[in-house]
C-alpha positions as CSV (number, residue, x, y, z in Angstrom):
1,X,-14.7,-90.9,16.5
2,X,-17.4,-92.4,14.6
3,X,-17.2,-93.1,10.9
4,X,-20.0,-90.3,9.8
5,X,-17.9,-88.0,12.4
6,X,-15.0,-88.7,10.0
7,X,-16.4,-88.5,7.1
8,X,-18.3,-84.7,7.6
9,X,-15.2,-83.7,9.0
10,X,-13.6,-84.7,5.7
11,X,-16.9,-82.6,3.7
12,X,-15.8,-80.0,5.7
13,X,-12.0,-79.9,4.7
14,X,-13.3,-80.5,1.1
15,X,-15.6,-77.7,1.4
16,X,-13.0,-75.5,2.9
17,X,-10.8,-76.4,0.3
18,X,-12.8,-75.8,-2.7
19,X,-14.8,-72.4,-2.2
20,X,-11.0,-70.4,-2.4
21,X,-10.8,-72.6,-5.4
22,X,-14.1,-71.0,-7.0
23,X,-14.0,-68.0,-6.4
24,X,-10.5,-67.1,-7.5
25,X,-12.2,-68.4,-10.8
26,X,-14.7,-65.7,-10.5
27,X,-12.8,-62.6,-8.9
28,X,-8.8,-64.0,-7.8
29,X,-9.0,-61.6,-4.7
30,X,-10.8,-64.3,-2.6
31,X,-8.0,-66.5,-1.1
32,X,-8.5,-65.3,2.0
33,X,-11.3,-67.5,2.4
34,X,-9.5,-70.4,3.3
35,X,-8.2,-69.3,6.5
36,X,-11.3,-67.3,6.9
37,X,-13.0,-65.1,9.8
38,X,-13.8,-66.8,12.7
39,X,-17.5,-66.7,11.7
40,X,-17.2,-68.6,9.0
41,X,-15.1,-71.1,10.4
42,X,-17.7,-71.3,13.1
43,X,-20.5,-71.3,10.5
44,X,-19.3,-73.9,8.2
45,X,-18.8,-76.2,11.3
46,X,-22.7,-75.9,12.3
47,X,-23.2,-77.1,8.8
48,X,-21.2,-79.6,9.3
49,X,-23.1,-80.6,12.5
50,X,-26.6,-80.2,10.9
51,X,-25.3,-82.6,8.4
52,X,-23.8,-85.2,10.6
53,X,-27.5,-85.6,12.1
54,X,-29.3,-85.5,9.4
55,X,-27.2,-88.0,8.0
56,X,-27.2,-90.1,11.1
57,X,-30.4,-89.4,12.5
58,X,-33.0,-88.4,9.4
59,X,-36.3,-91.1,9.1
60,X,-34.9,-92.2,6.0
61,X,-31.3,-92.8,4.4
62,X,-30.5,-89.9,2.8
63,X,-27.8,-89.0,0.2
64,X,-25.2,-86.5,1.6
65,X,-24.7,-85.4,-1.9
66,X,-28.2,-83.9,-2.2
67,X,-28.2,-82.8,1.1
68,X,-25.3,-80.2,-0.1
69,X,-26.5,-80.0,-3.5
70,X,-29.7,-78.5,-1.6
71,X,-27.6,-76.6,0.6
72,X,-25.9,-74.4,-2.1
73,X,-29.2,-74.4,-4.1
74,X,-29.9,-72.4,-0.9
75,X,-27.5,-70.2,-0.5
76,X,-27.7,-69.1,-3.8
77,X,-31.7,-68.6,-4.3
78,X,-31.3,-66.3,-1.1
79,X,-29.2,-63.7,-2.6
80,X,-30.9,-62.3,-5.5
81,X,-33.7,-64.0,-8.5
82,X,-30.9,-63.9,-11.4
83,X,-27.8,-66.0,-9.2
84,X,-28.6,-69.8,-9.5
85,X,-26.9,-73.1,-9.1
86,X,-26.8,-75.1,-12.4
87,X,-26.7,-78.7,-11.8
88,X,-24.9,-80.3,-14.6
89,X,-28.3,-81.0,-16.9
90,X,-29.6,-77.6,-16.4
91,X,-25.9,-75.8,-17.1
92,X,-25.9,-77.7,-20.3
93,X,-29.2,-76.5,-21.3
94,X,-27.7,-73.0,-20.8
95,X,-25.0,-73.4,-22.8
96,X,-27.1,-74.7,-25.6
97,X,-29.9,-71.9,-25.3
98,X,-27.0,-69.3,-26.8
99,X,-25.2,-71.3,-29.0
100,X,-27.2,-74.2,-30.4
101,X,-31.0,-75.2,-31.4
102,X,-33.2,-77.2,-28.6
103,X,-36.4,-78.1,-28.6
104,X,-39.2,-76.6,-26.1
105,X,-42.0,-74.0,-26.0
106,X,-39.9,-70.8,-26.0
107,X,-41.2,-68.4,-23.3
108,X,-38.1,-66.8,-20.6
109,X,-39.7,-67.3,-16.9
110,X,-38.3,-66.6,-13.5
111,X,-39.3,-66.8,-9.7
112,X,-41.8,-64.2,-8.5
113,X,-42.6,-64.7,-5.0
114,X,-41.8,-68.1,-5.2
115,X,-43.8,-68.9,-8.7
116,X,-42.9,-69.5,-11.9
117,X,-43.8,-66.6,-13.9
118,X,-43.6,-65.3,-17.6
119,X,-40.9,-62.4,-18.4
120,X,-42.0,-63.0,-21.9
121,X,-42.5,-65.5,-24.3
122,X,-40.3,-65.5,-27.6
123,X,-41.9,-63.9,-30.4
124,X,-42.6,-66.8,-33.3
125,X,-42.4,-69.8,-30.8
126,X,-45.3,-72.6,-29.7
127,X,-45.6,-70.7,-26.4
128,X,-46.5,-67.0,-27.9
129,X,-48.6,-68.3,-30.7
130,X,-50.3,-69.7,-28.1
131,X,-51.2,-66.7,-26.7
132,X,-48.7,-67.0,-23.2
133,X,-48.4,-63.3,-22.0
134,X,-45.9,-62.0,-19.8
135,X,-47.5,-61.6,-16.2
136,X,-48.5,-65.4,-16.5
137,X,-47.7,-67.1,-13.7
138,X,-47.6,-71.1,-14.3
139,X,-48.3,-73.2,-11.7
140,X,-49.0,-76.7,-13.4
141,X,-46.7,-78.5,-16.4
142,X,-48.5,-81.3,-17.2
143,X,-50.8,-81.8,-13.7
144,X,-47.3,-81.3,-11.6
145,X,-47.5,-78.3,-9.0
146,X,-44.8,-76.0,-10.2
147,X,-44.7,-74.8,-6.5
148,X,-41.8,-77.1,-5.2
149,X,-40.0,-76.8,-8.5
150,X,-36.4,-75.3,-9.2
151,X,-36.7,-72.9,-12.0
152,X,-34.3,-75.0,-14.0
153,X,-36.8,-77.9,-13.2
154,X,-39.9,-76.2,-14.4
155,X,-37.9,-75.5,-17.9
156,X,-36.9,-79.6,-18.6
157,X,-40.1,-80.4,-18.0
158,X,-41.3,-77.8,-20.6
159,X,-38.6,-78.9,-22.7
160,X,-39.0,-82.0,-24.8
161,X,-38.9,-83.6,-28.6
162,X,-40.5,-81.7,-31.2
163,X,-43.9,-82.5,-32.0
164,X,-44.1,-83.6,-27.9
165,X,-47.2,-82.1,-26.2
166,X,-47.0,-80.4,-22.9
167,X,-49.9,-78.9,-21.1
168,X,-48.8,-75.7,-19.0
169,X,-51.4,-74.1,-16.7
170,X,-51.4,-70.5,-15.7
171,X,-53.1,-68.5,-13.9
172,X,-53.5,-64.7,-15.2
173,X,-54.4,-61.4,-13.8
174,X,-58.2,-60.5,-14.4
175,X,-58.9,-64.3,-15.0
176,X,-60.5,-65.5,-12.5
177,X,-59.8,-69.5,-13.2
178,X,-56.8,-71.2,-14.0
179,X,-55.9,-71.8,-17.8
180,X,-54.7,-74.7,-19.8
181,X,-52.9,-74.4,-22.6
182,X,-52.3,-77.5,-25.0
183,X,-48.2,-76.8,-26.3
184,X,-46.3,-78.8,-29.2
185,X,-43.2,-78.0,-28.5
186,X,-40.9,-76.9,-31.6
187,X,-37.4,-76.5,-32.3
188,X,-36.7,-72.7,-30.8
189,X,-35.3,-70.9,-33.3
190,X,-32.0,-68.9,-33.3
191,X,-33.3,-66.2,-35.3
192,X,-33.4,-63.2,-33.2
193,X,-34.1,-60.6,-36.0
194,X,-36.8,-59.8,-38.4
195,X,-37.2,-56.8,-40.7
196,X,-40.0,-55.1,-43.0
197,X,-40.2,-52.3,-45.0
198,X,-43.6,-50.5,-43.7
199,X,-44.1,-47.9,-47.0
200,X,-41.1,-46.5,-49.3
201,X,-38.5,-45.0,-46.8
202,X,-39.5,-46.4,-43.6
203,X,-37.7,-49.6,-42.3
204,X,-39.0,-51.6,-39.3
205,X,-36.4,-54.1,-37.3
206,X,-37.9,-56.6,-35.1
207,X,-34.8,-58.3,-32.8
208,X,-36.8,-60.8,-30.3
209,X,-34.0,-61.5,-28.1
210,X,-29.8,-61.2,-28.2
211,X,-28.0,-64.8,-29.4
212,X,-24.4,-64.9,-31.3
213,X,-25.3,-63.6,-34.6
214,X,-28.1,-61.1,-33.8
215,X,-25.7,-58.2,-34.9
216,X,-24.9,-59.4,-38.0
217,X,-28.7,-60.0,-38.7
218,X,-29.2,-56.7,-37.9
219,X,-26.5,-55.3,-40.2
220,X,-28.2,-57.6,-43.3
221,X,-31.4,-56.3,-42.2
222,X,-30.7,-52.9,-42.5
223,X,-28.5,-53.1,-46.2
224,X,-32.0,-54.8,-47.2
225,X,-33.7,-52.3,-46.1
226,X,-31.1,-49.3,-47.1
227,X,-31.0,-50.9,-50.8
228,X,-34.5,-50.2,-52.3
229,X,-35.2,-47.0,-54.8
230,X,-36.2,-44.5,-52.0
231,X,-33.4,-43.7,-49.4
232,X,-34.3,-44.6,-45.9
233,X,-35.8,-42.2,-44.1
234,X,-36.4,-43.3,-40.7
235,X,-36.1,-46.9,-38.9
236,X,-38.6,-47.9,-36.3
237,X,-35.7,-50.5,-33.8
238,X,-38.5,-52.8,-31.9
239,X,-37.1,-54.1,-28.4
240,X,-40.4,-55.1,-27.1
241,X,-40.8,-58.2,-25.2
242,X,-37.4,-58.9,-25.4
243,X,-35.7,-60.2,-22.3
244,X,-32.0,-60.0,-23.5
245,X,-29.3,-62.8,-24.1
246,X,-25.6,-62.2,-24.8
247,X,-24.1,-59.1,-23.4
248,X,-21.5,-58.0,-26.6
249,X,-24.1,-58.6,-29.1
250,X,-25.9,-56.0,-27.2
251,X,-23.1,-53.7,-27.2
252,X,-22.2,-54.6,-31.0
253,X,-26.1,-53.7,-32.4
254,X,-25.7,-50.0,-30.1
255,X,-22.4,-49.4,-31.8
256,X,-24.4,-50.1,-35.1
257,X,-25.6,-46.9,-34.9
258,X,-23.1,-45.0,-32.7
259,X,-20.1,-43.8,-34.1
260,X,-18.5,-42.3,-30.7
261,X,-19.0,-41.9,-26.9
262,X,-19.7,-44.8,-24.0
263,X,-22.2,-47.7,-24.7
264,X,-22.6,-48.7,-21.4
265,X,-20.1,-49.0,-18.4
266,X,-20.6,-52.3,-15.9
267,X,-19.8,-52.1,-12.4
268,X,-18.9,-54.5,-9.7
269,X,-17.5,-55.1,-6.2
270,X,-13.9,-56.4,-8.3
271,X,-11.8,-54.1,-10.3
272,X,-12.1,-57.1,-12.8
273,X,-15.8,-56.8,-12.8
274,X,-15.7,-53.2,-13.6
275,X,-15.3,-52.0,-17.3
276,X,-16.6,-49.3,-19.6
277,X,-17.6,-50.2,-23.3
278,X,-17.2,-47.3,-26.1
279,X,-18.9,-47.1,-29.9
280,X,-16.3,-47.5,-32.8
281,X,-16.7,-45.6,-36.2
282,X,-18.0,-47.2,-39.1
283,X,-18.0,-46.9,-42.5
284,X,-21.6,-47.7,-43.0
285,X,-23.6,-44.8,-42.0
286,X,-27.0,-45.1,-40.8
287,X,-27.7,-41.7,-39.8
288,X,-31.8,-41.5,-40.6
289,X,-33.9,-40.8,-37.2
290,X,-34.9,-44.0,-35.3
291,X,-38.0,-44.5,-33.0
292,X,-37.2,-47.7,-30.6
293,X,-39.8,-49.2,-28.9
294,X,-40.0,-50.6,-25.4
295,X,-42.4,-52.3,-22.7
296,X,-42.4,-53.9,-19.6
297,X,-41.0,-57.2,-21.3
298,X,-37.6,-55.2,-22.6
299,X,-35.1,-56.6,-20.1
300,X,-31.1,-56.8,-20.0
301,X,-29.1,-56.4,-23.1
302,X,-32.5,-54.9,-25.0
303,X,-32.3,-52.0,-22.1
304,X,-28.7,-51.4,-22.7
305,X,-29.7,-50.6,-26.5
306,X,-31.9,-48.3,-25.9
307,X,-30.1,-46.4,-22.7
308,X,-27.1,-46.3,-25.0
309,X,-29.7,-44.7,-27.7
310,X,-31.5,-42.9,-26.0
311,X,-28.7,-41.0,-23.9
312,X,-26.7,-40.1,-26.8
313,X,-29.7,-39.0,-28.8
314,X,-29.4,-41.2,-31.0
315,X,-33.1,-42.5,-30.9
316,X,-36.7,-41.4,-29.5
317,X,-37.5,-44.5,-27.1
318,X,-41.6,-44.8,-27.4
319,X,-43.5,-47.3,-25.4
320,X,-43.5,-47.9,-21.4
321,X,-41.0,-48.4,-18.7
322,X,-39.0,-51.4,-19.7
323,X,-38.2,-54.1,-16.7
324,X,-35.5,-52.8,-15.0
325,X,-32.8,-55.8,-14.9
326,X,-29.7,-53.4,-14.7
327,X,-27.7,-56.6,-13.3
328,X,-24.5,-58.9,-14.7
329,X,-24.3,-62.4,-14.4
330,X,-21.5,-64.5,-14.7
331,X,-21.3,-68.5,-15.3
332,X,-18.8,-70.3,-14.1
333,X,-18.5,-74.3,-14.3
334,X,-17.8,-76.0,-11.2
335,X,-16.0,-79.4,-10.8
336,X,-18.6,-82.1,-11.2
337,X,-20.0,-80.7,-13.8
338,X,-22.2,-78.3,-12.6
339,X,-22.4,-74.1,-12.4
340,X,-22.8,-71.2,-10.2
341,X,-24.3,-67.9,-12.4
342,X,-24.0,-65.5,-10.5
343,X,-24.4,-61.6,-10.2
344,X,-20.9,-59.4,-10.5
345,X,-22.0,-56.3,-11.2
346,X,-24.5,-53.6,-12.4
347,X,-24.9,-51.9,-15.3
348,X,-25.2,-47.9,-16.5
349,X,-26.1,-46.0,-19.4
350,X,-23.7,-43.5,-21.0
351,X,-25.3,-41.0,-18.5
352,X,-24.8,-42.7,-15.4
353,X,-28.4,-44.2,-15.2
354,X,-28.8,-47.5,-13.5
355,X,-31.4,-49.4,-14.9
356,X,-31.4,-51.4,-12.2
357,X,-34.8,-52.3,-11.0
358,X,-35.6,-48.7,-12.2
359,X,-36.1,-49.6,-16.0
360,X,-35.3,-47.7,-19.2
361,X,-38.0,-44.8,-19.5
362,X,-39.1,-43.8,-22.9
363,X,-39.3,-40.1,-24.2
364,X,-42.8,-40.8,-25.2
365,X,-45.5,-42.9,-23.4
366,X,-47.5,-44.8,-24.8
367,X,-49.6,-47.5,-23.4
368,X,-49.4,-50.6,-26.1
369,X,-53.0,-52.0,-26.5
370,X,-53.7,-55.6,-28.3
371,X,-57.0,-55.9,-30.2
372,X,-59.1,-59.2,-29.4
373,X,-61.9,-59.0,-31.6
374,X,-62.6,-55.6,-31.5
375,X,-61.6,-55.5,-27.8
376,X,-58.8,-53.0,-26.7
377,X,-57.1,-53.8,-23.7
378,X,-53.3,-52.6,-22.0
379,X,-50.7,-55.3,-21.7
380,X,-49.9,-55.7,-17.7
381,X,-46.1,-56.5,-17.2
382,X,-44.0,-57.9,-13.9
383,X,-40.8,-55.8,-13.7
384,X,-37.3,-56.5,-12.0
385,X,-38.4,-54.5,-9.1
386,X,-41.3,-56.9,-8.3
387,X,-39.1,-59.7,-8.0
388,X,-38.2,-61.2,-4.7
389,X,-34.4,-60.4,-3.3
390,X,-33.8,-57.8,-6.3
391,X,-30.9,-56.3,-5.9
392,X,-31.3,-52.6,-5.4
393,X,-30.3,-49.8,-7.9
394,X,-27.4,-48.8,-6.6
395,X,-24.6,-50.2,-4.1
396,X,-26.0,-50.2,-0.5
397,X,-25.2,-51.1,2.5
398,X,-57.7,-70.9,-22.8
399,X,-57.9,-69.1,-26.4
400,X,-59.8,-70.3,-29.8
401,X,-57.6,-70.6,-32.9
402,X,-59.2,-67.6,-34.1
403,X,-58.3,-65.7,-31.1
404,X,-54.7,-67.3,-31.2
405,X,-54.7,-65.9,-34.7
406,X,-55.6,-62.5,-34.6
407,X,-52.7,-62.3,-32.0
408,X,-50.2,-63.5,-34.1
409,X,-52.0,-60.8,-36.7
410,X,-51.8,-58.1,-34.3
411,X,-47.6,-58.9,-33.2
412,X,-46.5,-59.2,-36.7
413,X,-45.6,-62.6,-37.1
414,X,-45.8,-64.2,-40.6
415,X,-48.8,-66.2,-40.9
416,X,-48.9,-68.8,-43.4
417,X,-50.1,-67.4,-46.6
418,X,-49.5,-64.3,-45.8
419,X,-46.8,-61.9,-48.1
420,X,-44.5,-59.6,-46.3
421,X,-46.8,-56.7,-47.2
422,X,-49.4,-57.8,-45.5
423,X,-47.2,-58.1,-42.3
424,X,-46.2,-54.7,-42.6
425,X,-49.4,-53.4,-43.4
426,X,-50.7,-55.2,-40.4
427,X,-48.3,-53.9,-38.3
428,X,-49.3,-50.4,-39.0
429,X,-52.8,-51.0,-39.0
430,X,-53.0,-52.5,-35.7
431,X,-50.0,-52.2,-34.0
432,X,-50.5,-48.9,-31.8
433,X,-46.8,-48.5,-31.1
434,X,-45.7,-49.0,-34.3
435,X,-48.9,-47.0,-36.1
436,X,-47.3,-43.9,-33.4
437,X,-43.7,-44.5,-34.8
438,X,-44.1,-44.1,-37.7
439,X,-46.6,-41.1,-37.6
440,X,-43.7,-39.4,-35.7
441,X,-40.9,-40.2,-38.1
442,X,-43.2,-38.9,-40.6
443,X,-43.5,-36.0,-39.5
444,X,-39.8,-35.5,-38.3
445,X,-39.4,-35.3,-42.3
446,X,-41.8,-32.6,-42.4
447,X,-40.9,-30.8,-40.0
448,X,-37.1,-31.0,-41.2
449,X,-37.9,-29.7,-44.6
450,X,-39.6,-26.3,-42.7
451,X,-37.0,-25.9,-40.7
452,X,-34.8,-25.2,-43.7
């Protein structure tokens, strides 16, 4: 027996050894694994073949770490677009994009049909006031073909020390040439809410995505708002564009303004997995009408808000069909370092819904529009359901500065120079979505005081 015979038989042993070992971590009902089927046995001994001649046989030395490395990059990337395999830089990156500051260009991207694409950029970051849209698919950072890259690969190269430059190139539906957009990357900041008081009475609450303190912020937000001379009257709750974060601070801002009843229930494969979440009563009432508004960019914890709203009445969800990621992902660290995310479950609203590839769907449509110099044109979105190896629903067998401007304008974002008025003014003004809330809590006052 030759000494690469011995070794692979070794990898094998080691590999035998260590998937009971991980997924016990993730479920405890997989010990079985070790003895295994016959299949797999049989399976995991062709792998060990294949690499015995790579190793032996391949043009070029090769590294029998990568080879496996590659190998359960594989696996993985086959089963569904949310599951990865972290190596140990990119599950550190993970870590810190919940919990701590890091510098980049803040936009959330994924694999569509093998590209990198925009879910959405953050609101207030380098990469939106750039004007990135969702849709975008980038196929250049910095002259490199994004084609061959790992997802996690196409984000460190993005990444980098404030006040770095990065030049991203995407290609856009209705463009007809590629686009090159000139980045200084920023420190990303954990701010996930913003609020504004549109006239006396009406609030307006902006979250951007879900981090570890976003339902606090939303709790200051709205005593800021609930504290002026006029009572609130009505609260306009803005999910658009944003692709999620942290599960429980989702369920924490729903339970804001629930006082009973289910939030949302997950589901998986392992009674573990499985687990309803229910609204708690509150001292702090917040019982004026709400209009929450979605798109095409609201994805994960921003669609169990607004199913968890919207089911129990709670709200009147305006905008378009959100994306439709109705899946849970867990992160588990693996022994050198590294980590498998993976997906455990699926979501539902209080009614049973999945939004799984399927979306949140508002009580009233509405097409949101963005004004480019007088132009009016839809925002196209990429949803959950257009993603390669999405799992199903249910368990089966170039702009100018002035350009760049009137975007941030239009979206609400603080300008320099500009007071909070104008913001909100602006918002009304030229934000349809939030120009139609408004009308409609309006007139839910006026219509309240006939019914009487």
């Amino acid at each position: 027996m030759t000494e690469a015979i011995r070794r692979h038989k070794a990898i094998l042993c080691v590999l035998l050894f260590v998937s009971p070992v991980l997924w016990v971590g993730l479920t405890g009902v997989h010990q079985h694994l070790l003895a295994g089927t016959d299949k797999t046995y049989e399976q995991l001994k062709v792998f060990s073949d294949v690499l015995d001649i790579i190793e032996e046989n391949y043009v070029v030395p090769v590294d029998s770490k990568e080879l496996i490395r590659g190998a359960i990059r594989g696996m993985i990337t086959s089963i569904d677009p949310h599951s990865a395999y972290l190596l140990p830089d990119a599950y550190k990156d993970l870590q810190i994009e919940t919990k701590g500051e890091f510098s980049g260009i803040g936009i959330v991207i994924t694999l569509q049909d093998d590209v990198v694409t925009v879910i959405s950029p953050i609101e207030g970051t380098p990469a939106y006031e750039a004007g990135i849209e969702a849709g975008d698919q980038i196929i250049k950072v910095d002259g490199e073909d994004t084609k061959a890259m790992m997802l996690w690969e196409a984000v460190k190269k993005m990444r980098g020390k404030k006040g770095s430059t990065v030049v991203i190139t995407i290609r856009r539906k209705e463009v007809p040439e590629p686009i090159d957009f000139s980045i200084v990357r920023d420190i990303i900041p954990l701010e996930s809410v913003r609020s504004h008081l549109l006239k006396p009475g009406y609030g307006y609450v902006r979250i951007t995505n879900f981090r570890e303190k976003t339902a606090r912020d939303v709790n200051t937000a709205l005593k800021e708002l609930e504290s002026g001379k006029i009572p609130l009257k009505g609260l306009i709750l803005d999910l658009r564009d944003n692709p999620g974060g942290l599960l429980d601070q989702a369920i924490h801002v729903a339970d804001i303004f629930l006082d009973s009843g289910q939030i949302v229930s997950i589901k998986g494969r392992q009674k573990p997995h499985s687990k309803v979440y229910m609204a708690h009563r509150d001292t702090e009432k917040h019982s004026y009408p709400i209009v929450l508004l979605i798109n095409g960019g609201s994805a994960s914890a921003s669609e169990i808000v607004a199913g968890a709203l919207q089911d129990h009445g709670r709200c009147v969800v305006l905008g378009t069909t959100s994306f439709g990621k109705g899946s849970v992902q867990t992160v588990e660290p693996l022994r050198d370092g590294s980590g498998l995310k993976l997906t455990i479950a699926r979501y539902y609203t209080p009614d049973g819904h999945a939004i799984q590839a399927r979306g949140i769907i508002p009580d009233v449509v509405v097409e949101q529009r963005k004004v480019i110099k007088g132009e009016a044109r839809k925002r196209p979105h990429m949803k959950e359901k257009d993603l390669e190896n999405h799992i199903s629903p249910e368990p089966q067998e170039g702009l100018s500065k002035e350009m760049k401007q009137e975007i941030l304008q239009i979206k609400g974002v603080k300008v320099p120079g500009e007071e909070a008025l104008d913001v909100a003014k602006r918002l009304v003004a030229e934000d349809n979505h939030v120009r139609t809330a408004l009308d409609i809590l309006t007139s839910w006052q006026i219509f309240s005081k006939i019914s009487r």
